[in-house]
N, C-alpha and C positions, 0 to 999 in steps of 0.2 A: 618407586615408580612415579613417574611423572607423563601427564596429558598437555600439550602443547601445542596451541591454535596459532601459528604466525600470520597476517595477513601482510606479505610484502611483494612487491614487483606483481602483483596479483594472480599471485600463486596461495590457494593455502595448502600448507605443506602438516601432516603431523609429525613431532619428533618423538622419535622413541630414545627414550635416557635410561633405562634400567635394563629392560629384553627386549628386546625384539618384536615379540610376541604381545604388546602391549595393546599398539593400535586394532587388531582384530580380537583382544579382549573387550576393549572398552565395547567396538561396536556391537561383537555379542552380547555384553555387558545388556545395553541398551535396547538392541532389540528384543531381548527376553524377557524384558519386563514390558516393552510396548505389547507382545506379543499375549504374552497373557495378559495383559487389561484387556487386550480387544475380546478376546475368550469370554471375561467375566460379564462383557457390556455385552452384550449381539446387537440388543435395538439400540444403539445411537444411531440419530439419523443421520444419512448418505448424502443427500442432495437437498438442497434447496427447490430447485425445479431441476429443471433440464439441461439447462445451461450451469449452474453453479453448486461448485463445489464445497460441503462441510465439511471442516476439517475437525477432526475428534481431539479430543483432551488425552495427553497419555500421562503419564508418572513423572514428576517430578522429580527430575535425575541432577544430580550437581556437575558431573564428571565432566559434561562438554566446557563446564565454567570455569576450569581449573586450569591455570596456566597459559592465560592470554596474552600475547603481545599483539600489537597493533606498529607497526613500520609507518607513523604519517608520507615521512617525505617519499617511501616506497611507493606508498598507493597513492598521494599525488602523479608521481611520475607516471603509475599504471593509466590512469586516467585518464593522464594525457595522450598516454599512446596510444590509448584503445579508441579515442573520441578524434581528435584536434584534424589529425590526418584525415580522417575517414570524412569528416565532416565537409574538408574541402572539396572531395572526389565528386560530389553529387550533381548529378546535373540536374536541371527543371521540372525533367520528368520525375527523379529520383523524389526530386524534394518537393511536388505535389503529392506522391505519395506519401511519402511521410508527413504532411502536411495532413492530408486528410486520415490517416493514422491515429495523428495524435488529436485530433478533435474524437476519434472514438472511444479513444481512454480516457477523455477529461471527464473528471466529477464536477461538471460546472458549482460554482457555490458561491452565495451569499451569506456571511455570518456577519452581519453590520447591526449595529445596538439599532438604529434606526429603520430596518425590518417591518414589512409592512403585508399586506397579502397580494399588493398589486406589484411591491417589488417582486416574489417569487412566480405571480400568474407571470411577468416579464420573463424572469429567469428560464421557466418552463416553457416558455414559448419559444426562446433563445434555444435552447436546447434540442426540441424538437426541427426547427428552422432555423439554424446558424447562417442560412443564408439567405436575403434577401431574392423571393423570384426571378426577377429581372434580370439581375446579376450571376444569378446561378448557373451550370451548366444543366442544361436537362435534363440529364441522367444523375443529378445527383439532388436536386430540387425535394425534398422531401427524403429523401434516405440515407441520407449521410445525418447525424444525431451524435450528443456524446452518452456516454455511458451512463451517467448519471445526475441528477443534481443533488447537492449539499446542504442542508438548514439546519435551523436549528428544532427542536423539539417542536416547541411550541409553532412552530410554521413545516410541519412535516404533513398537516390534515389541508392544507392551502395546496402544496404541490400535490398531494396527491389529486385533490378537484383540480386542480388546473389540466396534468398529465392526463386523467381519465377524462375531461374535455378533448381535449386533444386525440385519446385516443391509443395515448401512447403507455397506459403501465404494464405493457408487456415489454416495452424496447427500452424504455429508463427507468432504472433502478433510482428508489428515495433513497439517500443516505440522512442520518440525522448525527451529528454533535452528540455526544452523549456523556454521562461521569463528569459532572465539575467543569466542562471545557469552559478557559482551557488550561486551568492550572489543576486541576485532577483532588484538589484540596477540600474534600467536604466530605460528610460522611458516608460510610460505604453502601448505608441502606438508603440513600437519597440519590445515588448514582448508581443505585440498579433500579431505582424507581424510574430515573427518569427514561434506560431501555425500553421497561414495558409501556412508560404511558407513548414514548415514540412509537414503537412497533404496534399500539393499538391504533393510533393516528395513520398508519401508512406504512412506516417506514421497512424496506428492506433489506435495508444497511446501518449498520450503527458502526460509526467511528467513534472507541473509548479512547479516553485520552491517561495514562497512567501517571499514579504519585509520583515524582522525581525525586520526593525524597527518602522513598525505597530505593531507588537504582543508587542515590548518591551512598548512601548509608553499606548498602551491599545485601539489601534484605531481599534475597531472591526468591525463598518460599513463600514471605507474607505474598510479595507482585506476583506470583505465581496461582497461589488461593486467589485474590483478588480479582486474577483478571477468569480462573476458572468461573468463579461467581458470575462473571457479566458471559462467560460464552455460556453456562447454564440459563441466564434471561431471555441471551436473544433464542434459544432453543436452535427448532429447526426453521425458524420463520424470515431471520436476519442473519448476513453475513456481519463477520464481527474484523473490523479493522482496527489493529490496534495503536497509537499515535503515542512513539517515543517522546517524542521533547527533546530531540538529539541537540540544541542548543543548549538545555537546563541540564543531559546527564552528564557531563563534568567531563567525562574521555572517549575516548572512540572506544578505548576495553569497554567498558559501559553502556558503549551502542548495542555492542555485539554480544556483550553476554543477555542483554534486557531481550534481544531478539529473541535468543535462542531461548527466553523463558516465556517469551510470548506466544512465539510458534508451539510449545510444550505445552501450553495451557487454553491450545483452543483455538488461537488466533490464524483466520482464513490470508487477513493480510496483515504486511509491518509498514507503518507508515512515517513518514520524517518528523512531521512535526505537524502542529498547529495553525500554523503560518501569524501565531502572535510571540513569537520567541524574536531576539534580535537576532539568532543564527537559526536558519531555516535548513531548505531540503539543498545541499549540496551534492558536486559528484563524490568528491571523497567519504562523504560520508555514506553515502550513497552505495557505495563498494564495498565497504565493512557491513553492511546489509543483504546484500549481495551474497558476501563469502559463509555468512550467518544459514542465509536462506540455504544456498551451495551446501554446507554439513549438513543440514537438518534433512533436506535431501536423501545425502549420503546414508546419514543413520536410518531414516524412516523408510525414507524411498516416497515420502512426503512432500506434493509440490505446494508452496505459501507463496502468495501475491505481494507486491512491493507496490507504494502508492506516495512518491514524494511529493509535498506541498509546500506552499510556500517558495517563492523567489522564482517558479519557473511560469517565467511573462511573455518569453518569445518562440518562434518556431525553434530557431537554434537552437534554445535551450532544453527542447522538449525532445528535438534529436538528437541531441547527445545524448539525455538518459537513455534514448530507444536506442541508439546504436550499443552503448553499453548495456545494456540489458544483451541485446541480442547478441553481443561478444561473448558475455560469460554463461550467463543463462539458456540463451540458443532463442530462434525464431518463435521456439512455443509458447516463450511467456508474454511475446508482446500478442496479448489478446486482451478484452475486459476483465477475463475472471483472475486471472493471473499478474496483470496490470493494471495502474491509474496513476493519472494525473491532478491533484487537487488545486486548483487554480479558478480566479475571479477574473483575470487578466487575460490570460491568454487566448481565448477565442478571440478578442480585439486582432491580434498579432496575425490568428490562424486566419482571419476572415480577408487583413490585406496582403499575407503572401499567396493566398488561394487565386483572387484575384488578380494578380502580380503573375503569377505562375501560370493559371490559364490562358492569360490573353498573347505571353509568352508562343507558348505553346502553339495556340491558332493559328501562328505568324506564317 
């Protein structure tokens, strides 16, 4: 019997090699043991608030890991076809919209050594006003915001004052850095430490960032205990993003099985990377995450959030993930809870095609 995940032409397809009967075992397989953990748990918690969703811990299963290929030059091509076309078709209208789309999924963020509390009251204030009055349209002067900002631990108790200045910690979510970022390398009781002292500061988001050298090595259970550990931290208080290193895991099999151990172990979202790796948030790799999230889905009936960072600096670039997103995925994932963008850059970009676009528009 053999289990086999293809991602190619951006299709995933399962092959049955022995019966038939194989691919609605596995997923029985699978479900019956999610199914009785939930039986055993009742109180894990549902929600965060109102808006956001926790995603429970199920069982540690290997089967979806077993027999991965990854087609590179397939899902290049896929990528190309699902994005390049579509990208051109858009008109002003279109691509204000998406425009101010993708300022609502960005996790604004500063992680600079030189971090200060007036750089993030800045950041926080950027975030809630991306747009300068003057310049604004007047319906959108105050209400348009992004989803989040980013820090680090230690400056997670600064945005929170800044944002409850402002007014705004019901409409932006603190994300903090957390575990080692960003090389995941330290011990494991000092990377659940730093969860709680985040989440006592504010935060309610922790992006973990995991060991690469479980993933390289093939240690699927330890990353799995690992990462269960930090979704038991954040409890019900923080959502927990989890940050591959898709530069440092060696393959795209790698991307894609680290996913599917991550979403198994808790993880509300799967994120590219760092943005300190030399290879960052790509689209191909981007669609190996994608196809991950897609099974996990299938098996659970379990929706996980996708959050690439790093390298996406322009509006174009931020429309293509969202077109692809909304190719495979469907319209419902580009929202907050389900989507992000983690970027320092891009609001620059978002602020002069807005500009660009509106005055268009007025003509």
């Amino acid at each position: 019997e053999t289990y086999a995940v293809f991602i190619s032409l951006g299709i995933v397809s399962l092959v049955v090699a022995v019966a038939s009967c194989y691919q609605l075992h596995c997923v029985e397989h699978f479900n019956q043991r999610y199914q009785a953990f939930l039986l055993s748990t009742p109180n894990l918690p549902q929600t965060l608030n109102s808006n956001m969703i926790v995603n429970n811990v199920i069982p540690f299963d290997p089967i979806p890991l077993e027999k991965v290929y990854v087609n590179l030059r397939s899902v290049e091509r896929s990528v190309d076809l699902l994005t390049s076309t579509l990208i051109k078709r858009q008109s002003p209208a279109q691509l204000l919209h998406w425009t101010l789309k993708a300022l609502s999924l960005t996790d604004l963020t500063t992680l600079s050594g030189d971090d200060t509390r007036a750089n993030v009251e800045r950041l926080c204030f950027r975030a809630a006003y991306p747009f300068p009055e003057r310049l604004a349209e007047p319906k959108d002067y105050g209400q348009v915001h992004t989803a989040a900002v980013c820090v680090y631990p230690s400056r997670v108790g600064d945005a929170y004052k800044a944002l409850g200045a402002l007014k705004r910690l019901d409409q932006i979510q603190i994300a903090a850095v957390a575990t080692g970022f960003p090389s995941g390398q330290y011990p494991l009781h000092s990377r659940l430490a730093e969860i709680t002292y985040a989440i006592e500061q504010g935060a309610t988001e922790i992006d973990i960032v995991v060991d690469r050298s479980l993933v390289l090595n093939g240690r699927w259970n330890q990353l799995y205990e690992e990462i269960v550990k930090m979704r038991e931290a954040c409890g019900d208080k923080a959502h927990l993003k989890t940050i591959l290193g898709i530069g440092e895991c060696g393959t795209m099999v790698n991307v894609y099985k680290a996913s599917m151990v991550a979403m198994m172990a808790g993880s509300d979202f799967i994120k590219t990377s760092t943005g300190k790796e030399a290879v960052n948030a790509t689209l191909p790799v981007g669609l190996v995450m994608i196809r991950a999230i897609q099974e996990f889905y299938r098996l659970t009936g379990k929706k996980i959030g996708l959050k690439p960072a790093g390298g996406v600096r322009t509006v174009k670039d931020a429309v293509a993930w969202m077109i692809m997103i909304k190719e495979t995925l469907g319209e419902q994932w580009l929202t907050p809870e389900l989507f992000r963008f983690g970027a320092s850059g891009l609001l620059d970009d978002v602020e002069k095609q807005y500009y660009s676009l509106s005055k268009q528009l007025r003509k």
